[in-house]
LUMDOTI-929265 format. One line per field, with one value per residue (C-alpha): x, y, z. Coordinates in pm, 1 decimal, always signed. Layout:
<rs>
east: (X;...)
north: (Y;...)
up: (Z;...)
</rs>
This chain:
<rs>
east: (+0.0;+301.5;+469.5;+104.1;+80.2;+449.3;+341.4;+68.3;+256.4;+558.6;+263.8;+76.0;+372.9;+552.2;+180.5;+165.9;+545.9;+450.7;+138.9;+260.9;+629.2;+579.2;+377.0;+671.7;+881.6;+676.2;+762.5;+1113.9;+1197.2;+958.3;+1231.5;+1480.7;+1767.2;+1776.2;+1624.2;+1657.4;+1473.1;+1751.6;+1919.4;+2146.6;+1950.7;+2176.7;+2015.1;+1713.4;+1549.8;+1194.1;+1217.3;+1017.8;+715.0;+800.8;+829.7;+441.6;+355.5;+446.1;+316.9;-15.0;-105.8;-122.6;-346.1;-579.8;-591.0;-609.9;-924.4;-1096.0;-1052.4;-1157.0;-1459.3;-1573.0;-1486.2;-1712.0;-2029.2;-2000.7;-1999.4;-2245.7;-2478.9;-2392.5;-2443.8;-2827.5;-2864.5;-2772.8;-2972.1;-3264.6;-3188.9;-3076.8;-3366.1;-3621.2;-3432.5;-3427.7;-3798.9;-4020.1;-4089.5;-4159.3;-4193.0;-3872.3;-3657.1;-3377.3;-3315.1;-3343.3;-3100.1;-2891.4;-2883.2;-2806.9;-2483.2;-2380.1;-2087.8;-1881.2;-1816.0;-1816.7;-1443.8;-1415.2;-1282.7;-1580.7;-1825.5;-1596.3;-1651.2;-2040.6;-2039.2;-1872.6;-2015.1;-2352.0;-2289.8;-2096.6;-2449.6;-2688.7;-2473.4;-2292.9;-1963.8;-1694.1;-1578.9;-1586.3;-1953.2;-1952.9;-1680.5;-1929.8;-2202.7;-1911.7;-1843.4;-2117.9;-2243.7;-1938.2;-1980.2;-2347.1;-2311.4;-2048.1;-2217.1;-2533.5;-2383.7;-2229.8;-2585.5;-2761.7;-2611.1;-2673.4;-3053.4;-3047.1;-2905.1;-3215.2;-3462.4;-3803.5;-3980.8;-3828.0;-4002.0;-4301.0;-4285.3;-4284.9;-4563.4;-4760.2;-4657.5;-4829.9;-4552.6;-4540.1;-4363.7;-4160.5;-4091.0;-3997.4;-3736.6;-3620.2;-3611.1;-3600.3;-3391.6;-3174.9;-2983.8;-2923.7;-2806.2;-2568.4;-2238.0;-2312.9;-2393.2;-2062.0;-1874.0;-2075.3;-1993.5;-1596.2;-1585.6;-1711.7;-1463.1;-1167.5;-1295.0;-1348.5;-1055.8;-823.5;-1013.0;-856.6;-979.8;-1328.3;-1177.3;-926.2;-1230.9;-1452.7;-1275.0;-1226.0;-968.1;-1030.2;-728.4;-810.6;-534.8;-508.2;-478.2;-237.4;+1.0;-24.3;+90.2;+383.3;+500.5;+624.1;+955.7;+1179.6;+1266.6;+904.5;+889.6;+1047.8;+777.4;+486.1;+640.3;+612.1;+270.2;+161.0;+304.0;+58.5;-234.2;-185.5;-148.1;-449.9;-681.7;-529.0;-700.9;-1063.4;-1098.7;-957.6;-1285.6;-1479.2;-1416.6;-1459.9;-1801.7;-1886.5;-1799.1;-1977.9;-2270.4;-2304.7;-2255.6;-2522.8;-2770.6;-2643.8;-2615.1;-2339.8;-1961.1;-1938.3;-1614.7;-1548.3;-1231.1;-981.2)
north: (+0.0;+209.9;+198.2;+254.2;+579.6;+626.5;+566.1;+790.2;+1067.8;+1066.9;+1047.6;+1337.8;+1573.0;+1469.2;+1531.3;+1884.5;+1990.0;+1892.7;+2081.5;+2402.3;+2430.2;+2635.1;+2856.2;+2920.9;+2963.7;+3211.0;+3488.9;+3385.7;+3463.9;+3750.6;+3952.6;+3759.2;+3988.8;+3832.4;+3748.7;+3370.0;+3173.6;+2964.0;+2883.7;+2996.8;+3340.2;+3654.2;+3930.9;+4120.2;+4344.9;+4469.2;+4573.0;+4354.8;+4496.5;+4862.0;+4716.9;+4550.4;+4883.6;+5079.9;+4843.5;+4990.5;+4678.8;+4450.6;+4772.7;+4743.0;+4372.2;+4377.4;+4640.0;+4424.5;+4132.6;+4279.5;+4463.4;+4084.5;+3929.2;+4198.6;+4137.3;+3795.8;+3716.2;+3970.1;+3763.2;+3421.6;+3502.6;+3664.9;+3405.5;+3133.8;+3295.5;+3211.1;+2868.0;+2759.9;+2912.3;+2710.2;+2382.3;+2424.9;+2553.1;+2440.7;+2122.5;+2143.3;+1882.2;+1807.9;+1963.8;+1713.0;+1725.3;+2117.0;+2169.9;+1886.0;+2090.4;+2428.7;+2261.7;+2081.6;+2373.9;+2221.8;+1886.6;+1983.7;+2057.6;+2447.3;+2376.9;+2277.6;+2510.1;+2758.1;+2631.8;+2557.9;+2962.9;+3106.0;+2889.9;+3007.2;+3362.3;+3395.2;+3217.2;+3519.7;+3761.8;+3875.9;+4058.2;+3921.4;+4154.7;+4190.7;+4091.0;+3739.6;+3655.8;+3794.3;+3568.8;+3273.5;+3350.6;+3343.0;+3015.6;+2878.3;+3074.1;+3003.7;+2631.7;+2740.6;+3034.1;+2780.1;+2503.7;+2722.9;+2894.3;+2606.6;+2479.7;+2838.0;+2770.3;+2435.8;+2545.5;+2807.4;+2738.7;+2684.2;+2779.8;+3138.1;+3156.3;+3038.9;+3297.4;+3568.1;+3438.1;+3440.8;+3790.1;+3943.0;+3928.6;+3846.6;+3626.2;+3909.5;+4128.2;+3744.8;+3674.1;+4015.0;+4057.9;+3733.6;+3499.1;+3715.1;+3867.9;+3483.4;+3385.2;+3653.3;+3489.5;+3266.1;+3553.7;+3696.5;+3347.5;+3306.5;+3682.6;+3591.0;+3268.2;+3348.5;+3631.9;+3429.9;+3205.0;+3446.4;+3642.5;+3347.1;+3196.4;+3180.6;+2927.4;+3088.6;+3433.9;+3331.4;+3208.7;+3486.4;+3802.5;+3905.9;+4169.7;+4269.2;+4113.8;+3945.7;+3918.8;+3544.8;+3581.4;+3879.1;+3642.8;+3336.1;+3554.0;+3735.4;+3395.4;+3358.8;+3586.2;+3518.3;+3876.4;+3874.8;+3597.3;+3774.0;+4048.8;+3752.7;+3613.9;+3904.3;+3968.3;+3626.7;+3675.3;+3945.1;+3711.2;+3450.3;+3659.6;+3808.1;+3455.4;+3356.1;+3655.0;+3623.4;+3245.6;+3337.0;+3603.0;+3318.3;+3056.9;+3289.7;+3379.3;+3051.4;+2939.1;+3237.9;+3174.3;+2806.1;+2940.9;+3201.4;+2945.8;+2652.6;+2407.8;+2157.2;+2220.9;+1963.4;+2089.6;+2404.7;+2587.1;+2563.9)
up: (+0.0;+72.8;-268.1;-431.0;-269.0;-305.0;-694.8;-666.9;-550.7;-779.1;-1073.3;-958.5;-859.7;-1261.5;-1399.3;-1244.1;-1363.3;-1709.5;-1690.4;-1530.0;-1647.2;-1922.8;-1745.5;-1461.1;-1776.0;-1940.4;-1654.2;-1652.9;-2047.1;-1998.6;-1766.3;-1968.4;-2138.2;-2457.0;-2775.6;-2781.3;-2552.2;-2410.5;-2095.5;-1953.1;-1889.1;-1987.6;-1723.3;-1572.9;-1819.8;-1847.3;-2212.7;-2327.2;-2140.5;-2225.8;-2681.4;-2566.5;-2456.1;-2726.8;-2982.7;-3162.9;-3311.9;-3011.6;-2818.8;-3131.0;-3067.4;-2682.1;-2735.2;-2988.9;-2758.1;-2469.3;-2641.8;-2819.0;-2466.1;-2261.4;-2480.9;-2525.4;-2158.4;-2087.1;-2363.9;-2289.6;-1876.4;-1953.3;-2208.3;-1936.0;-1671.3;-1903.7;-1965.3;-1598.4;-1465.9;-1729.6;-1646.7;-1337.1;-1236.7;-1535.4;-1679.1;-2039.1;-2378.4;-2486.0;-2204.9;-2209.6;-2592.8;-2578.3;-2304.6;-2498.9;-2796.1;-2617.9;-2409.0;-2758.1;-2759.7;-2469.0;-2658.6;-3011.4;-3161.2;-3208.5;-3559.6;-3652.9;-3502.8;-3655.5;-4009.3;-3965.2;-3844.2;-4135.1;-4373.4;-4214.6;-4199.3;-4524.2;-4641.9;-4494.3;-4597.6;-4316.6;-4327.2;-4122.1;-3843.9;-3416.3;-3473.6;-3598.9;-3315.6;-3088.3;-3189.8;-3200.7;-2913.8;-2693.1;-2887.8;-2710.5;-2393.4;-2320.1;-2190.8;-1936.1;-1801.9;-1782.3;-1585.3;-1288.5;-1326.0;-1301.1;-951.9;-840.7;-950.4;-810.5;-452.1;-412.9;-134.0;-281.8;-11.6;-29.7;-397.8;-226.5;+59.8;-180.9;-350.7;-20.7;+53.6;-271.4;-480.4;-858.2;-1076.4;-1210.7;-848.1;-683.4;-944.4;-916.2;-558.3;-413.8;-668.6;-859.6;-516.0;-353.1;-759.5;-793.0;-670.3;-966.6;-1207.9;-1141.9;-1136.6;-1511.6;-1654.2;-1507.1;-1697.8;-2009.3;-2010.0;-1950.9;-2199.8;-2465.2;-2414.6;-2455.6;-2770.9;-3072.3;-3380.5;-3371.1;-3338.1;-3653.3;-3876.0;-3780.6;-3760.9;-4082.7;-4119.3;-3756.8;-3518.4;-3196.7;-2904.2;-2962.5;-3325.2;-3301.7;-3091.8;-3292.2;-3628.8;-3437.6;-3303.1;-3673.2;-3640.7;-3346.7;-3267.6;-3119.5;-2894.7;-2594.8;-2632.7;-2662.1;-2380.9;-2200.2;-2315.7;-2199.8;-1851.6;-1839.8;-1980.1;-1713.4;-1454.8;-1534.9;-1563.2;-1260.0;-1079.3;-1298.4;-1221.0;-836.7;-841.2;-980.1;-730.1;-445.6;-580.2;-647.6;-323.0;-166.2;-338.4;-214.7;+148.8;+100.0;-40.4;+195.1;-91.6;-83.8;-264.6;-515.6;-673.9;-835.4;-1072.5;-811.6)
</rs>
């Protein structure tokens, strides 16, 4: 039993070094004083940060991402509101093949939603810009934002509903001032998600976008000369950095939200 655990550990602590190495490396060529990313490591430098700064491109690309990443998880978070609340409260004809269909995103390959959506659009006449990765987008986004809402939905108290109710209240004033406050951890969790996952998307954004650059696209063309990988790297510290916190905010809402509710943690992003 001994040398199973033994086993066990050695496993788990080589799994997480492979899977977070080049993430602890990514910091470490970022304040890197050179151009090839090598070791040994030739010196402290932040010059790389101060070339990201001062590139007009990349801010072009970090505002289009941020603008496609604000409205998408906006949409996909009201959009999953909707849905986690009908699943969750309502029993209707074909419920299960519905909310099937609507979480189909999360197991389908991105390559090919990305195809069926510009074949589509191209189809209707649509023209290819910050738009259409919107609507990509939050296609993708919707089935995260509606499981975390979901448990949220699932965690509520019935009775409170039904208290409301009692008191005078309508359908309309209870969800508004009765569900929507205790649900709001989960909201936020939602809108935090889908950001992090929009932000950080890149086939959809790369079929979609037209001659309008997204971050993600933006770094994967620069990663063809070498002269820019320090500056990428530098970037990317940034980008992780940055996740770390949104999906930090996200847990801690999630978790707050159970707590508030008194539903039971079955597992969350962290």
């Amino acid at each position: 039993m001994k040398s199973n655990g033994l086993g066990l550990k050695t496993y788990t602590i080589l799994y997480l070094v492979f899977l977070y190495a080049p993430i602890i490396l990514l910091p470490l060529f970022a304040f890197n004083d050179g151009t090839i990313i090598a070791f040994p490591l030739r010196g402290f430098t932040t010059k790389w940060f101060e070339t990201m700064a001062g590139d007009t491109t990349l801010r072009t690309a970090l505002t289009n991402s941020l603008i496609v990443a604000v409205t998408s998880a906006v949409a996909a978070t009201v959009l999953g509101i909707f849905a986690a609340r009908a699943s969750t409260r309502y029993d209707f004809k074909g419920k299960g093949p519905i909310m099937g269909l609507i979480m189909l995103p999360l197991v389908l390959p991105d390559i090919l939603i990305s195809l069926s959506l510009l074949m589509v659009l191209l189809g209707v006449g649509f023209t290819l810009n910050l738009g259409t990765v919107i609507m990509g987008h939050t296609l993708v986004c919707t089935p995260f934002a509606i499981a975390i809402l979901t448990a949220s939905f699932n965690s509520l108290d019935r009775s409170l509903e039904e208290a409301a109710y009692d008191l005078g209240e309508g359908k309309w004033s209870t969800f508004r001032l009765v569900i929507l406050p205790l649900v709001t951890p989960g909201i936020i969790s939602a809108l935090l998600i889908s950001f992090t996952i929009s932000l950080d998307e890149f086939i959809i954004a790369f079929f979609l976008a037209g001659n309008q650059v997204t971050l993600p696209v933006y770094i994967y063309s620069m990663l063809r000369f070498p002269k820019n990988i320090p500056t990428i790297m530098a970037l990317g510290t940034l980008l992780v950095a940055f996740s770390i916190v949104l999906l930090t905010l996200a847990e801690y809402y999630r978790r707050r939200g159970i707590a508030k509710t008194g539903g039971k943690d079955t597992g969350g992003f962290l």
